[in-house]
KEKE-3310 file (N, C-alpha, C; in steps of 0.2 Angstrom, whole numbers, plus 5000, padded with zeros to 4 digits):
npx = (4926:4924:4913:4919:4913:4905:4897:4882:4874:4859:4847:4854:4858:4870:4877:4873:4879:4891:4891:4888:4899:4907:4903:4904:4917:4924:4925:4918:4905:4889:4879:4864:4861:4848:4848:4853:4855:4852:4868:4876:4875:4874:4891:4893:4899:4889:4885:4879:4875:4880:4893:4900:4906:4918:4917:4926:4933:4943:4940:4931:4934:4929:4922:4933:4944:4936:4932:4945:4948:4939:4943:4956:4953:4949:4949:4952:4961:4970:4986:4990:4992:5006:5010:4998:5003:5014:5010:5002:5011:5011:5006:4998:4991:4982:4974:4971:4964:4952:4947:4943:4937:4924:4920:4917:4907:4899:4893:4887:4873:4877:4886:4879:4872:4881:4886:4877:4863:4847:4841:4841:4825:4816:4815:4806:4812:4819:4813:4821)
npy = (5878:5895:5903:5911:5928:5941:5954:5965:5979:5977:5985:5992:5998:6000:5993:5983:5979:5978:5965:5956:5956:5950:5938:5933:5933:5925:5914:5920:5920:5927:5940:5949:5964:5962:5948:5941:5932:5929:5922:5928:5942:5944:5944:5955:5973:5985:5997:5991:5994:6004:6000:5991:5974:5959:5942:5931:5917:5920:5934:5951:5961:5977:5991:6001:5991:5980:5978:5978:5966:5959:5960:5954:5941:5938:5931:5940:5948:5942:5940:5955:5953:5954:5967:5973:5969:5975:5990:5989:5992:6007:6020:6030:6024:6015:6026:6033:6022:6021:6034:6034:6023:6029:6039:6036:6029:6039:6043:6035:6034:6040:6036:6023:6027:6022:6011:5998:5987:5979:5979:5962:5953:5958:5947:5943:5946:5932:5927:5924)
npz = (4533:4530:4515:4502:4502:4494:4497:4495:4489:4482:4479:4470:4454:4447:4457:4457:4443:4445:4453:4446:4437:4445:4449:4436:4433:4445:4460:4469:4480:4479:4488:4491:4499:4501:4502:4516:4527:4544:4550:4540:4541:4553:4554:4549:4549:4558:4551:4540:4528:4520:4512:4501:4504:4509:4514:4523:4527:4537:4538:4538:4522:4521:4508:4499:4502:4500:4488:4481:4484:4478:4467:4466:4465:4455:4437:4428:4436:4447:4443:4445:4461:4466:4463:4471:4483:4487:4484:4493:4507:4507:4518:4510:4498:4502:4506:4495:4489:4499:4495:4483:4482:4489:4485:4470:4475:4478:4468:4462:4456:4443:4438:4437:4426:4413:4416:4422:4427:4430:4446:4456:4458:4473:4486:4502:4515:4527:4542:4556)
capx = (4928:4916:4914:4921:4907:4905:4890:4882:4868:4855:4845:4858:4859:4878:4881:4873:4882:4899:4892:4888:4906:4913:4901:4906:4923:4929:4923:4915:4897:4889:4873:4863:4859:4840:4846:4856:4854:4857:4873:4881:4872:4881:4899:4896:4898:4881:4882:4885:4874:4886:4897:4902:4910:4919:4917:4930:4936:4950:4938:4930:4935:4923:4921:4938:4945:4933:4933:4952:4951:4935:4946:4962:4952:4945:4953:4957:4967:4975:4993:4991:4992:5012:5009:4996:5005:5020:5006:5000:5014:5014:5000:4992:4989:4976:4969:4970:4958:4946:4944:4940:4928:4919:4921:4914:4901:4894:4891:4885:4870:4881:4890:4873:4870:4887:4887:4869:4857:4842:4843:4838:4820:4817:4812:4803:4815:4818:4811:4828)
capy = (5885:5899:5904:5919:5930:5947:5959:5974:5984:5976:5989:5997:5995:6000:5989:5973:5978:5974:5961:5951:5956:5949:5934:5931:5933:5922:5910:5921:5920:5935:5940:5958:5966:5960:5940:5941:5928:5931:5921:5931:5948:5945:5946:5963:5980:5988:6000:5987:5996:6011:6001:5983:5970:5954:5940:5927:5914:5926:5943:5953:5968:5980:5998:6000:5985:5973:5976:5976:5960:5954:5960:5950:5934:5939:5928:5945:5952:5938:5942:5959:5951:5956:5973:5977:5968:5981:5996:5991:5996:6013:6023:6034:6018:6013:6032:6037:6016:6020:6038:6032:6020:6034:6046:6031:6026:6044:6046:6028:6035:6046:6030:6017:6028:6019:6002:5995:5981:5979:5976:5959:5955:5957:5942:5942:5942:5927:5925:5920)
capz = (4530:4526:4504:4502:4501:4492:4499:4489:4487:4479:4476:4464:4448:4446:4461:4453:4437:4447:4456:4439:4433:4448:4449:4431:4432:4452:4463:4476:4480:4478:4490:4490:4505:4505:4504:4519:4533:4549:4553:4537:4545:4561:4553:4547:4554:4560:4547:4533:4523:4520:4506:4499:4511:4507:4519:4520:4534:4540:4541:4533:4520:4519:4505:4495:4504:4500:4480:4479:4487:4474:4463:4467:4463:4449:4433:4426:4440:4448:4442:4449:4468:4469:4462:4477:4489:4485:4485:4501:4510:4506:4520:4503:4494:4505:4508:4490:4489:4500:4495:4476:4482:4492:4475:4465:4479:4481:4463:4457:4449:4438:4435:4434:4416:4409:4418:4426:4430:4434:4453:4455:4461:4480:4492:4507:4522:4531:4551:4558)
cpx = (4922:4919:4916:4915:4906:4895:4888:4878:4862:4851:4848:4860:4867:4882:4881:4874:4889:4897:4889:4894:4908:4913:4904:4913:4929:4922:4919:4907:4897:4882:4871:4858:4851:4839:4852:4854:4857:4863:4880:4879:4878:4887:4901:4895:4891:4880:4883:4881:4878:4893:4897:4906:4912:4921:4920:4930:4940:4945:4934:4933:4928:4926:4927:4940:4941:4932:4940:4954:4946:4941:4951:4959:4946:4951:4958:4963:4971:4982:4995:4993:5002:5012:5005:4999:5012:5015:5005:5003:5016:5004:4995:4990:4981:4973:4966:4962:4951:4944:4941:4936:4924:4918:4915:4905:4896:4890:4889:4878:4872:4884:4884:4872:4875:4886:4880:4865:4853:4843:4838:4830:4819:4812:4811:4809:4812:4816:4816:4827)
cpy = (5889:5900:5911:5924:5938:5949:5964:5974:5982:5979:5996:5995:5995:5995:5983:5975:5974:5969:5955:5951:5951:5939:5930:5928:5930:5917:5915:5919:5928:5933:5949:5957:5962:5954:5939:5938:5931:5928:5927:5940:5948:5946:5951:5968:5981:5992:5999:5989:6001:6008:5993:5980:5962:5951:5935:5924:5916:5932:5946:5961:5971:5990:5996:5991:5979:5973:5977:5968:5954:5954:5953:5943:5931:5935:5933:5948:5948:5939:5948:5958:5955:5963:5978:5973:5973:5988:5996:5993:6002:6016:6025:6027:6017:6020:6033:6029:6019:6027:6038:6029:6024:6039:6041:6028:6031:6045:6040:6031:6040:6039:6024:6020:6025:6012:6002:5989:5981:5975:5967:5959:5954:5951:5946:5940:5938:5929:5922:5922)
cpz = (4527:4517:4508:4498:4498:4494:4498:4490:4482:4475:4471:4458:4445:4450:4458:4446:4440:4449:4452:4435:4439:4451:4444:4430:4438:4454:4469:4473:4481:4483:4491:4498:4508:4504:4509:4524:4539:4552:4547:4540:4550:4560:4550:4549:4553:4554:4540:4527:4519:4514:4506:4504:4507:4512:4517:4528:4541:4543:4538:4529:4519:4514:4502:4497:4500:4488:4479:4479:4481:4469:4458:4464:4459:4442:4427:4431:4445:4447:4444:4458:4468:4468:4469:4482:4491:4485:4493:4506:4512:4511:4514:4501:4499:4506:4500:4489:4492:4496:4486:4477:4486:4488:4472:4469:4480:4472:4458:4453:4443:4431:4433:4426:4411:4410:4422:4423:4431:4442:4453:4459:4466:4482:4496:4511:4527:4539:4552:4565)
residu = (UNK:UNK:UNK:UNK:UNK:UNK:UNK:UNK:UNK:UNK:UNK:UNK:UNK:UNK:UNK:UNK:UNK:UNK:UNK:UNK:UNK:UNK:UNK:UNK:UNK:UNK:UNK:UNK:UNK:UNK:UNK:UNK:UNK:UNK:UNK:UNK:UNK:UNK:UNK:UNK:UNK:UNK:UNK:UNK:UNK:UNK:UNK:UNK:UNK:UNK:UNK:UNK:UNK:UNK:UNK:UNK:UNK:UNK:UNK:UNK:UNK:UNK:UNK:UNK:UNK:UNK:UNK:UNK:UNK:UNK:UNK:UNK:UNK:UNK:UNK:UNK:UNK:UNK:UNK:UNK:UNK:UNK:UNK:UNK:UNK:UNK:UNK:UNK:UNK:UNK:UNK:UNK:UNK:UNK:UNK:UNK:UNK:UNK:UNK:UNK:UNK:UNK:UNK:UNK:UNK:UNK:UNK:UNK:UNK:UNK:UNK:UNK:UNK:UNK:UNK:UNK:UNK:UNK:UNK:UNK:UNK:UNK:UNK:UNK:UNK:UNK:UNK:UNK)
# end
């Protein structure tokens, strides 16, 4: 069975603030764009730079999707699961989602001056 993998932008300082919330607070493995192997490459859209993606056994969510989903199995929002499984049925739910992580995605350096990280330090990509 594949780890449930969350994928982000490493060279963002707001992203790797979430993806040390999200590391802190669940069991995913967290990897940033420039430690990416090529068989977890291979599972992601072409343009997987374009937003966050979470990769699991099943598939993967990528941009809103994919942080509702880190969410979910985060030790804080776990109890929330029957609430969005009762949201998701409604078509807006899922427009108004992605269109907030595309709000929130366009305007991350707005948002890295409240939450931020230093991105961590780059490796040398692998020859795979």
């Amino acid at each position: 069975m594949t780890e449930t993998t969350l994928v982000y932008d490493d060279d963002c300082g707001f992203c790797t603030w979430w993806a040390e919330y999200f590391d802190d607070r669940s069991d995913l493995r967290i990897v940033g764009f420039s430690d990416l192997d090529s068989d977890l490459r291979g599972r992601l859209p072409t343009d997987y730079e374009d937003c966050a993606h979470l990769v699991t056994g099943d598939g993967v969510y990528s941009c809103g999707a994919s942080i509702e989903q880190a969410f979910v199995r985060t030790d804080v929002v776990k109890p929330a699961g029957d609430v969005l499984e009762f949201l998701r049925q409604f078509e807006d739910y899922e427009r108004l989602r992605e269109r907030t992580y595309r709000w929130v995605a366009d305007n991350r350096d707005r948002w890295g001056e409240l939450l931020s990280k230093t991105p961590p330090t780059r490796r040398e990509p692998e020859n795979d």
